[in-house]
C-alpha positions as CSV (number, residue, x, y, z in Angstrom):
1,X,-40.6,49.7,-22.5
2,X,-39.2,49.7,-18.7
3,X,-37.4,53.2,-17.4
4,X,-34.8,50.6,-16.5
5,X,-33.7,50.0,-20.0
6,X,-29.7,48.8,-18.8
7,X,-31.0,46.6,-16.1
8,X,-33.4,45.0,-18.7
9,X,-30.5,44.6,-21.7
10,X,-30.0,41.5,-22.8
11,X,-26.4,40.2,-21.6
12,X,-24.3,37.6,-23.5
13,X,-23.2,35.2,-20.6
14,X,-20.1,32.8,-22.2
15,X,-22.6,31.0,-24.7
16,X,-26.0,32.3,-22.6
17,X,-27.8,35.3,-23.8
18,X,-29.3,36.2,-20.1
19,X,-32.7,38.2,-20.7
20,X,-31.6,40.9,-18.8
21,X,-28.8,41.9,-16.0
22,X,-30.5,40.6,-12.7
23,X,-29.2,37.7,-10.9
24,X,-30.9,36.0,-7.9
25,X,-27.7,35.1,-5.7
26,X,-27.5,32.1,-3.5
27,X,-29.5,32.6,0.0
28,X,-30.0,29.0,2.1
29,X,-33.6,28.5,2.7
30,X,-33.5,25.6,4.8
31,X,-36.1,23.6,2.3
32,X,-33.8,20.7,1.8
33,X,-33.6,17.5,3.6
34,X,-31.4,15.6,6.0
35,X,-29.7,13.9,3.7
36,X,-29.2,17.0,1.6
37,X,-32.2,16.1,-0.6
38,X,-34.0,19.3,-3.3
39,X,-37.9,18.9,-2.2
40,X,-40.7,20.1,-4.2
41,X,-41.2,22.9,-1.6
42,X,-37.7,24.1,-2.9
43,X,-38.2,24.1,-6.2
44,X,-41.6,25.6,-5.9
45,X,-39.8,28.5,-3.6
46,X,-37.4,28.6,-7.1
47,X,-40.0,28.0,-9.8
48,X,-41.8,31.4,-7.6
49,X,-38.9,33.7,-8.2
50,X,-37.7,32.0,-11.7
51,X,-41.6,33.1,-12.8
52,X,-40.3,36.6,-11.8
53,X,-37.9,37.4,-14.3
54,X,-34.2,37.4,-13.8
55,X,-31.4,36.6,-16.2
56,X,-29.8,34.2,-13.9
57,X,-30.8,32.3,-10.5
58,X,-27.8,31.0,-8.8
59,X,-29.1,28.2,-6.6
60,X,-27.8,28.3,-2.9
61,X,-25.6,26.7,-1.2
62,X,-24.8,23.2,-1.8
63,X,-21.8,20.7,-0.2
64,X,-19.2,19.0,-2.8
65,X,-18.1,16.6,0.2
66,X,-19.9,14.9,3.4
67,X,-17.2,17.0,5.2
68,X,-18.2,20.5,4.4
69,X,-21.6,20.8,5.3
70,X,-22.7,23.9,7.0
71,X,-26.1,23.6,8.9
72,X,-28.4,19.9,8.7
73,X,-31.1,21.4,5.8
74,X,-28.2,21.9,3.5
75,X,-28.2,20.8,-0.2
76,X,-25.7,17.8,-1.1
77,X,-24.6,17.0,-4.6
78,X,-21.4,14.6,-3.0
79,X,-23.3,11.0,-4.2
80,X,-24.4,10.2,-7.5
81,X,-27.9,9.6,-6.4
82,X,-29.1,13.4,-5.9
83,X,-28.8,14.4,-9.1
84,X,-32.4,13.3,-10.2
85,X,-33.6,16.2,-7.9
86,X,-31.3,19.3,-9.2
87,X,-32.2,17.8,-12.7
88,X,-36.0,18.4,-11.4
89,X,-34.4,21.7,-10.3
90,X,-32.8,22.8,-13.2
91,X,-35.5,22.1,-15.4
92,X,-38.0,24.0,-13.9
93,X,-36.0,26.9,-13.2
94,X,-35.6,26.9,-17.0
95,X,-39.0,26.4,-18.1
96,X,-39.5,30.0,-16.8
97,X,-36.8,31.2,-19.0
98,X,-33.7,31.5,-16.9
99,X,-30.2,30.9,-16.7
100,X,-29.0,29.3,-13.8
101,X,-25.4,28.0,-12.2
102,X,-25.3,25.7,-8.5
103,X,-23.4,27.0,-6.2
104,X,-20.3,24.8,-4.4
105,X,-19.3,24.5,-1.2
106,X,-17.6,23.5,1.7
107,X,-17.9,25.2,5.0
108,X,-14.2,24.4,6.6
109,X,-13.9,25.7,9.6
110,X,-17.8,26.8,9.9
111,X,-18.4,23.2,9.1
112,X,-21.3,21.5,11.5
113,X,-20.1,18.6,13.5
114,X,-23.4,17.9,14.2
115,X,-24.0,16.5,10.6
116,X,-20.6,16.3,9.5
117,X,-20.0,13.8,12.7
118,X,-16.1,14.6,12.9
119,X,-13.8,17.8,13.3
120,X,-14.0,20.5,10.9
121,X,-11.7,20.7,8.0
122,X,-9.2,24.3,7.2
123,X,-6.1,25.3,6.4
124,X,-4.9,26.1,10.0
125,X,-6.1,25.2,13.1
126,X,-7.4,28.6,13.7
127,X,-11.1,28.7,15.5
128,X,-13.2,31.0,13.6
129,X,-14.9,33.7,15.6
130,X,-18.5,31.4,15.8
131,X,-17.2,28.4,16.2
132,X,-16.5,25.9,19.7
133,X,-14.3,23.5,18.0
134,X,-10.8,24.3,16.8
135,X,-10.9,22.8,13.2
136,X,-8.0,20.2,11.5
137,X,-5.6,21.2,9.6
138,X,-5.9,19.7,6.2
139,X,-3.5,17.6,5.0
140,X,-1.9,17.1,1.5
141,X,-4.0,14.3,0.8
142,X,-7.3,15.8,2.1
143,X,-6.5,19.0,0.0
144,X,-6.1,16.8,-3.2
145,X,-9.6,15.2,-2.1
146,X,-11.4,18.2,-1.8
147,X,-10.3,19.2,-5.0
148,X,-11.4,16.5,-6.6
149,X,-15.0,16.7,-4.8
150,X,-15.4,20.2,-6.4
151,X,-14.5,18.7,-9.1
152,X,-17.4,15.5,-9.2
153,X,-19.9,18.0,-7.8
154,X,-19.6,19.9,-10.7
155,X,-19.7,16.9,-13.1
156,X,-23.3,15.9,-11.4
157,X,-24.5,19.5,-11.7
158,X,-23.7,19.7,-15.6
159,X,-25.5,16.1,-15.8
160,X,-28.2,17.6,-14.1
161,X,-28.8,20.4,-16.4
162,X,-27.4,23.2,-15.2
163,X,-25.6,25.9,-16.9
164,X,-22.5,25.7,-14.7
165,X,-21.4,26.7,-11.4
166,X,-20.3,29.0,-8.8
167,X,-17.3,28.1,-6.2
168,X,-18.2,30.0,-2.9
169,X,-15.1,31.8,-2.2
170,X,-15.7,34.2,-0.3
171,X,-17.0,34.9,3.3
172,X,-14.7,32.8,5.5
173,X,-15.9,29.3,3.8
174,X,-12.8,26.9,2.6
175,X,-12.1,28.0,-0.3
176,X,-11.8,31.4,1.1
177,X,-10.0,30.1,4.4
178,X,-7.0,29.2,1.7
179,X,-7.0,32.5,0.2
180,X,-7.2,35.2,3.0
181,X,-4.1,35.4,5.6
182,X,-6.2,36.2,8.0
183,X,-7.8,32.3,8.4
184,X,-4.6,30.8,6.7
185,X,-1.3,30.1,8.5
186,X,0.3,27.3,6.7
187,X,3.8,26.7,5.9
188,X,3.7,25.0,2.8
189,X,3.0,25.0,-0.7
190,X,-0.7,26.3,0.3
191,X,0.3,29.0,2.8
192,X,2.5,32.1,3.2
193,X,2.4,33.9,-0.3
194,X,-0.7,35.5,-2.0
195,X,0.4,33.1,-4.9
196,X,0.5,29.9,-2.6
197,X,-2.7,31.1,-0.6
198,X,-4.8,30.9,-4.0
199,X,-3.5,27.8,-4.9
200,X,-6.4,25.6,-3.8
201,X,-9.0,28.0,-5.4
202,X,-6.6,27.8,-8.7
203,X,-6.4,23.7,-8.2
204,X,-10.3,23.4,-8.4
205,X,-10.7,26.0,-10.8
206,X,-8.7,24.3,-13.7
207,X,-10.2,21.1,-12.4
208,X,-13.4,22.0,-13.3
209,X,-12.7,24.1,-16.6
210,X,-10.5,20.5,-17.6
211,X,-13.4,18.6,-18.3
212,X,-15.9,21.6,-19.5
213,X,-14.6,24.3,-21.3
214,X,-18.3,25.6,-22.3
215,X,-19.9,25.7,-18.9
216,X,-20.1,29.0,-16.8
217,X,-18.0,29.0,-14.0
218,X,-18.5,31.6,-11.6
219,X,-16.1,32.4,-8.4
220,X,-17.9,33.9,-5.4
221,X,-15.2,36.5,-4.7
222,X,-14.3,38.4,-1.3
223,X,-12.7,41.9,-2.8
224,X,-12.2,43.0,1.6
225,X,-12.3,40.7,4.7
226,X,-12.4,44.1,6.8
227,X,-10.7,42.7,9.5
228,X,-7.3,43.0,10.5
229,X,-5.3,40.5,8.4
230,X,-7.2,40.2,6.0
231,X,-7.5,40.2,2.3
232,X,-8.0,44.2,0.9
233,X,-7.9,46.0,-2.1
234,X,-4.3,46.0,-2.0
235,X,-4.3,42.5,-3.0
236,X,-7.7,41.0,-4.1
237,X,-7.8,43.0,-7.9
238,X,-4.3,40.9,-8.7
239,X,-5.8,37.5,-6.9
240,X,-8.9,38.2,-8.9
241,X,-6.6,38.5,-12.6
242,X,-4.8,35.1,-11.5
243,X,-8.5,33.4,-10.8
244,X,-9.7,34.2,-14.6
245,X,-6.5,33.7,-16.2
246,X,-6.9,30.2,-14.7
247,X,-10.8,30.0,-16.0
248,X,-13.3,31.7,-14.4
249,X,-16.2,33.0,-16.2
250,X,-17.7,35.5,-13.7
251,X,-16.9,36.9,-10.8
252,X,-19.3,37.7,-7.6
253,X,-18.0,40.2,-6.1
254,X,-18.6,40.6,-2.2
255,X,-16.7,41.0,1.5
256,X,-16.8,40.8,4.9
257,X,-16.2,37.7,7.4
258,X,-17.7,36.4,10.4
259,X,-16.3,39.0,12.2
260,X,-18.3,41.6,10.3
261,X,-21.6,39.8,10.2
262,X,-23.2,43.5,8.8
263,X,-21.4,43.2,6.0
264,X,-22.4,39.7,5.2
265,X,-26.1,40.1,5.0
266,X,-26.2,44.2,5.8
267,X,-29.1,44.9,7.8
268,X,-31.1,48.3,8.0
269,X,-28.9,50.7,8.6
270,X,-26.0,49.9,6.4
271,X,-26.1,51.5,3.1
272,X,-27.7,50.4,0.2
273,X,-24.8,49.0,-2.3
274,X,-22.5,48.0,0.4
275,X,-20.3,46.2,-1.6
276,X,-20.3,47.8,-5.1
277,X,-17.4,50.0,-4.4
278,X,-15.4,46.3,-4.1
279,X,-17.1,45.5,-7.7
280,X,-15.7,48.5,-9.4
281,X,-12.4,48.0,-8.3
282,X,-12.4,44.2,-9.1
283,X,-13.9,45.1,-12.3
284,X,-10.9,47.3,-13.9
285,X,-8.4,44.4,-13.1
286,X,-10.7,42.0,-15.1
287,X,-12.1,41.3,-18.5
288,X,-15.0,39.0,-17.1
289,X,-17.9,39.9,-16.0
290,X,-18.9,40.8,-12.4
291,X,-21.5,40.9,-10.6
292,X,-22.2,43.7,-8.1
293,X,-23.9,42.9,-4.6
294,X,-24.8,44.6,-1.1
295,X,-28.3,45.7,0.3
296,X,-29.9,46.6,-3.7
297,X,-33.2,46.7,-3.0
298,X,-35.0,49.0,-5.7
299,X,-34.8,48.7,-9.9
300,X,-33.7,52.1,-9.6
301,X,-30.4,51.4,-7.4
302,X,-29.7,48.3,-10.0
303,X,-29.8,50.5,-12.8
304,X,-27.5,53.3,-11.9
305,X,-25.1,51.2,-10.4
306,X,-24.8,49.3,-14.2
307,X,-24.6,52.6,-15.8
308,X,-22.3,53.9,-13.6
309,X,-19.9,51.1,-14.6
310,X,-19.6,49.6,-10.6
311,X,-20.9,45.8,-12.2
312,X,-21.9,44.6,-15.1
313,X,-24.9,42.2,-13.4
314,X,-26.6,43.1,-10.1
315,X,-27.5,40.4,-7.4
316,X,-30.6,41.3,-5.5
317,X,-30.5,38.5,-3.0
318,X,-33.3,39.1,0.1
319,X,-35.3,41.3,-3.2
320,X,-36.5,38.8,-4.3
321,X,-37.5,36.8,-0.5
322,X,-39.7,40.3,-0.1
323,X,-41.4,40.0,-3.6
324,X,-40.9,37.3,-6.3
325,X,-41.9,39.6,-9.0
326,X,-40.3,42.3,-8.4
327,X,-38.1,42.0,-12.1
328,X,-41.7,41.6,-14.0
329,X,-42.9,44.7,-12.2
330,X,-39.5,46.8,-13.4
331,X,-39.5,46.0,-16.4
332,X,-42.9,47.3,-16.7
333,X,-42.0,50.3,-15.0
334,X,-44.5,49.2,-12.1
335,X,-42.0,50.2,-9.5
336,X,-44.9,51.3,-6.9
337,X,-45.9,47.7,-6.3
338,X,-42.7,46.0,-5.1
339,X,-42.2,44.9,-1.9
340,X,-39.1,46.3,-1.1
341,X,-36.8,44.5,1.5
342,X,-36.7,46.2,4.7
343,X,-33.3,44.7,5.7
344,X,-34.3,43.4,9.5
345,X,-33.3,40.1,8.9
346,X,-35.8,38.2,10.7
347,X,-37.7,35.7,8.5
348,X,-34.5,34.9,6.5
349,X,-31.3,34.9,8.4
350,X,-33.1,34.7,11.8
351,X,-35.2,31.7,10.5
352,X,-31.9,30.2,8.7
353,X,-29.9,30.6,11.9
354,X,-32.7,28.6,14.1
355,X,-32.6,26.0,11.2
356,X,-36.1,26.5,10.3
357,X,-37.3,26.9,6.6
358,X,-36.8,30.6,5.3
359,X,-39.8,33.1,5.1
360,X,-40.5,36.8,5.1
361,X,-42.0,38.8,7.4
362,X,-43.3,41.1,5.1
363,X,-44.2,38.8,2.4
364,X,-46.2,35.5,3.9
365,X,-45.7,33.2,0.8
366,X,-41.7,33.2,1.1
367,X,-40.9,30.0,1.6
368,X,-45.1,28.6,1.5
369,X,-45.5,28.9,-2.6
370,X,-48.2,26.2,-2.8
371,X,-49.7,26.3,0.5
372,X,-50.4,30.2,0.4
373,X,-51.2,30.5,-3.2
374,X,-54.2,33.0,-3.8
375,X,-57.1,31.0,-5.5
376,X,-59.4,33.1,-7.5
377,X,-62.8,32.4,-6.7
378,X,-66.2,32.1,-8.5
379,X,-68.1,32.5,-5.4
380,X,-67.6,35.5,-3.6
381,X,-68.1,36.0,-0.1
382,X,-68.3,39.5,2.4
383,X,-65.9,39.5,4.4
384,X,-65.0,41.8,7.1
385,X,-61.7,42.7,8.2
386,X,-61.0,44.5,11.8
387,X,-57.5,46.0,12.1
388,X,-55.4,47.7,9.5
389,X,-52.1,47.1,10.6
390,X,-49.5,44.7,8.3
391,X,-52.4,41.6,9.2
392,X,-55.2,43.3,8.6
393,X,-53.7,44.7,5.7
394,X,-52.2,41.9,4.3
395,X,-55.7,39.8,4.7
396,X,-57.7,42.4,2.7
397,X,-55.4,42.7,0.0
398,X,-55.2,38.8,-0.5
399,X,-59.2,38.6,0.0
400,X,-59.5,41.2,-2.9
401,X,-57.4,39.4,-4.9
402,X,-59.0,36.5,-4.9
403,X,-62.4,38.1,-5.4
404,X,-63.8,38.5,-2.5
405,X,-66.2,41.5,-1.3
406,X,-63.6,43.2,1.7
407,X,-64.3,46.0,4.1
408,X,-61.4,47.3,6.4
409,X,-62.0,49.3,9.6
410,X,-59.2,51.0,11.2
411,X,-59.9,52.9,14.5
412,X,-57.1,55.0,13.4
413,X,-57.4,57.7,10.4
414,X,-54.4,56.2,9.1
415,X,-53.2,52.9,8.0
416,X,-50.0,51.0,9.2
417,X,-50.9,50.0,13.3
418,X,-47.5,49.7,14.7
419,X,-45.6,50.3,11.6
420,X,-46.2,54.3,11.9
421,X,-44.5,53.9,15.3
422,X,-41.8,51.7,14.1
423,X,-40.5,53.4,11.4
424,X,-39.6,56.8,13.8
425,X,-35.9,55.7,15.4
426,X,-33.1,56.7,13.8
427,X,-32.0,54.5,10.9
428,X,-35.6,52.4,10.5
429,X,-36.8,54.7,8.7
430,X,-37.1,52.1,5.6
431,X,-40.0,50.4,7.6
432,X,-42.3,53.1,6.3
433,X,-42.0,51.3,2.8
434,X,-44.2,48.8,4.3
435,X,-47.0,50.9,4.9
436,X,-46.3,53.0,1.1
437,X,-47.0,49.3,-0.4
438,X,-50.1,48.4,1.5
439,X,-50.8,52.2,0.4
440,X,-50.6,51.8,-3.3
441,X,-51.9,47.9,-2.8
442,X,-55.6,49.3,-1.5
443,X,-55.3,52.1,-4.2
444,X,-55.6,49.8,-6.6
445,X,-58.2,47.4,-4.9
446,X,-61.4,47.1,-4.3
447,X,-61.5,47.3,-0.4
448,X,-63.6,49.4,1.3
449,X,-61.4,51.1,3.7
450,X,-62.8,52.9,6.7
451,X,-60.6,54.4,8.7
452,X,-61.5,56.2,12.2
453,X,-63.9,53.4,13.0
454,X,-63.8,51.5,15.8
455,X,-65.4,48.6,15.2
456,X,-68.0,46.5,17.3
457,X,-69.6,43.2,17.0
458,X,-73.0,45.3,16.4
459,X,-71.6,47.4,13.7
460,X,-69.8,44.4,12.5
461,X,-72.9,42.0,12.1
462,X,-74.6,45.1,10.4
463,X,-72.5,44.4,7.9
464,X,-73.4,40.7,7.5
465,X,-70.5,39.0,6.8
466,X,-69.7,35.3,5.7
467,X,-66.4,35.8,7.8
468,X,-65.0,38.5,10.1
469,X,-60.7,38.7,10.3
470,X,-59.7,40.1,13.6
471,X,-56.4,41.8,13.1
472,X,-56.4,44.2,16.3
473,X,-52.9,43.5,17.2
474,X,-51.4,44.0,20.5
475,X,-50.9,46.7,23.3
476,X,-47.7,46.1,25.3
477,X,-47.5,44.8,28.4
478,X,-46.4,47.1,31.4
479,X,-44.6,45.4,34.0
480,X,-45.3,45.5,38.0
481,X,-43.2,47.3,39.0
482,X,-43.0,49.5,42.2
483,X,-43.8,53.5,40.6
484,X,-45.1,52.1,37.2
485,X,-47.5,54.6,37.5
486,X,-45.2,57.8,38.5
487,X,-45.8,60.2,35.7
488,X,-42.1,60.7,34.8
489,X,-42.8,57.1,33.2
490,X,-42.9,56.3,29.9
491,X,-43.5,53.9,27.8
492,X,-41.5,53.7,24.2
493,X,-44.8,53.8,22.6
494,X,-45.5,57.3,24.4
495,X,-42.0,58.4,23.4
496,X,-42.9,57.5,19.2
497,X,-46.2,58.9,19.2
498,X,-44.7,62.3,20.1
């Protein structure tokens, strides 16, 4: 039985029983096509983290109209013909027994010309803080349309198999753009009041719930815009009562707008459970679930914050990018062999930003599920690897897996390379978890670790190896410049190292 006996509870989900309290929000990954197509690469990147073990996997992203789309590798469910490929989608995400809900969307104002190939779409013709283009205000007929394109998006996802859907209203999208003042300026029946600001969310809401009463129909919720202007706890717990009175299911609770990119996707230094002080507030005004979200990157965190009453499900989004398994290893009380998410960012919302396909920099399969997949061998080979930084280390420990013979020198007498120097600022102090994994990873291997050796092609070849990995890493490069070499000069790898 896990230590994490809440987290791993069963929880009765409208007419789901999920198998335990972990949800896998929406991240974009980039694996779609140009047409807003699901791939196999996708659903193998799913079919990964569904193998892991959540309760629910809400899939990311995905535009109800031609007009909303975000960035060009974005999901499309606006024309009949996708739907073969979420059907592929959903059903494999539930052959590895989980729950899972598509995510809607339109991207107003942060809409992409490039693929939308006309102005963006919002309430007011207010230019978000990103964006070049001042964006149309929407008329009465366009509103009506979009509402209706929520609502056929969500007919194609039920035909396709999933368990419902999520409307992405939160973080300065449409739907959001309607609700918070700060990105809504209209005049009319749409604008002004909190009760007029929410009634394009409300509109799609009952749309949806008219034609499916049984499906789960979650609302991607901002509980603070923190930004002048903005939606607060002063209004969001009363907004957030009107939303399931009207028929939502579950509510996501999150914050933060363009504006305040760190608390969109909190990097290292903010605080683990950003946003779960928003969740407990939302969740006294309401008698639906919610799910609590912000930076939870350990079993540990999920579980106190559920007993402590913040959420009733926890969404461990980037979690599961650093390791697929990390619910299987919980709820065996494994928690030494997670990967934990370091927060920098840089293979998922770096990679997402420079529209190529989401990885991790810490975990090499994100985003490669076939193409990396370790095969166990019935031949195995010696193989020598030079170098014990996050390479090296990474090499050995997939070469042991598959069964290969693996010695490790490290001119060092520790493990790590430039991890031990990276972890020393202020505030990155996280990056050490790194090294602890790689740690408990050769623990339990069988590499032959030899640290203090520097190794040569003689002592190398003494080994005789099949294959040699060179994993030396880098030095930095000192510029020329005039008194490089005056002794008050340092270098920021001096200053680390002490």
């Amino acid at each position: 039985m896990s230590v994490y006996q809440t987290l791993f509870s069963p929880f009765q989900l409208g007419r789901l029983e999920l198998r335990n309290r972990i949800v896998m929000p929406p991240m974009g990954t980039n694996l779609a096509t140009r047409r807003g197509e699901v791939t196999d690469r996708m659903i193998d990147y799913y079919v990964d983290r569904a193998e892991g073990g959540p309760g629910l996997i809400v899939v990311e992203g995905t535009a109800v109209h031609a007009s909303g789309r975000a960035y060009p590798l974005m999901l499309d469910l606006g024309r009949d013909e996708l739907i073969e490929g979420f059907a592929r989608l959903a059903a494999a995400i539930h052959d590895q027994g989980a729950a899972v809900i598509l995510q809607l969307f339109h991207g107003g104002r942060h809409t992409d010309t490039r693929v939308s190939g006309r102005t963006p779409l919002a309430p007011s013709p207010i230019r978000g803080p990103v964006g070049r283009i001042t964006p149309e205000e929407m008329s009465l007929d366009q509103i009506e349309l979009m509402v209706e394109a929520f609502g056929r998006a969500a007919e194609r996802a039920v035909e396709a198999g999933f368990d419902g859907v999520e409307i992405h209203g939160a973080h300065e999208y449409l739907v959001h753009q309607f609700i918070s003042p700060y990105c809504n300026q209209r005049t009319d029946a749409y604008g002004g009041s909190a009760d007029n600001r929410l009634r394009f969310a409300l509109e799609i809401v009952r749309r949806i719930k008219h034609n499916f009463h049984d499906i789960i129909l979650s609302f991607r919720f901002n509980a603070n815009d923190y930004v002048a202007g903005g939606l607060g706890l002063e209004d969001t717990p009363a907004l957030a009562q009107k939303l399931v009175e009207a028929g939502v299911d579950l509510l996501s609770v999150t914050g933060g707008v363009f504006e305040t990119p760190h608390l969109l996707i909190p990097p290292l230094p903010v605080a683990h459970g950003t946003h779960l002080p928003l969740a407990r507030a939302i969740k006294a005004a309401v008698n639906v679930p919610v799910i609590g979200v912000g930076r939870i990157t350990t079993p540990a965190q999920a579980e106190l914050a559920i007993k402590r009453g913040l959420a009733d499900l926890i969404a461990c989004g980037r979690a599961f990018l650093a390791d697929p398994r990390w619910p299987q290893k919980a709820g065996r009380s494994d928690w030494r062999s997670i990967r934990r998410c370091l927060g920098c960012n840089q293979g998922c919302i770096d990679n997402f930003f420079a529209e190529r396909p989401v990885t991790c920099v810490y975990h090499p399969r994100t985003g490669h599920e076939k193409q990396l997949a370790a095969q166990s061998t019935d031949r195995p080979k010696m193989v020598v690897v030079v170098g014990a930084g996050p390479a090296g280390l990474e090499a050995a420990r997939v070469l042991d897996l598959m069964g290969h013979r693996v010695i490790l020198f490290e001119q060092d007498d520790k493990v790590g390379g430039q991890v031990n120097l990276a972890c020393r600022p202020p505030d990155k102090e996280e990056f050490f978890n790194l090294i602890r994994f790689y740690q408990e990873a050769l623990r339990r291997s069988g590499v032959d670790l030899r640290l203090g050796v520097r190794a040569d092609a003689d002592l190398i070849l003494a080994e005789n190896p099949t294959a040699v990995v060179v994993a030396t890493g880098s030095v930095p490069l000192d510029p020329d410049l005039p008194g490089i070499d005056n002794p008050s000069v340092v270098t920021a790898h001096d200053v680390l190292s002490g």
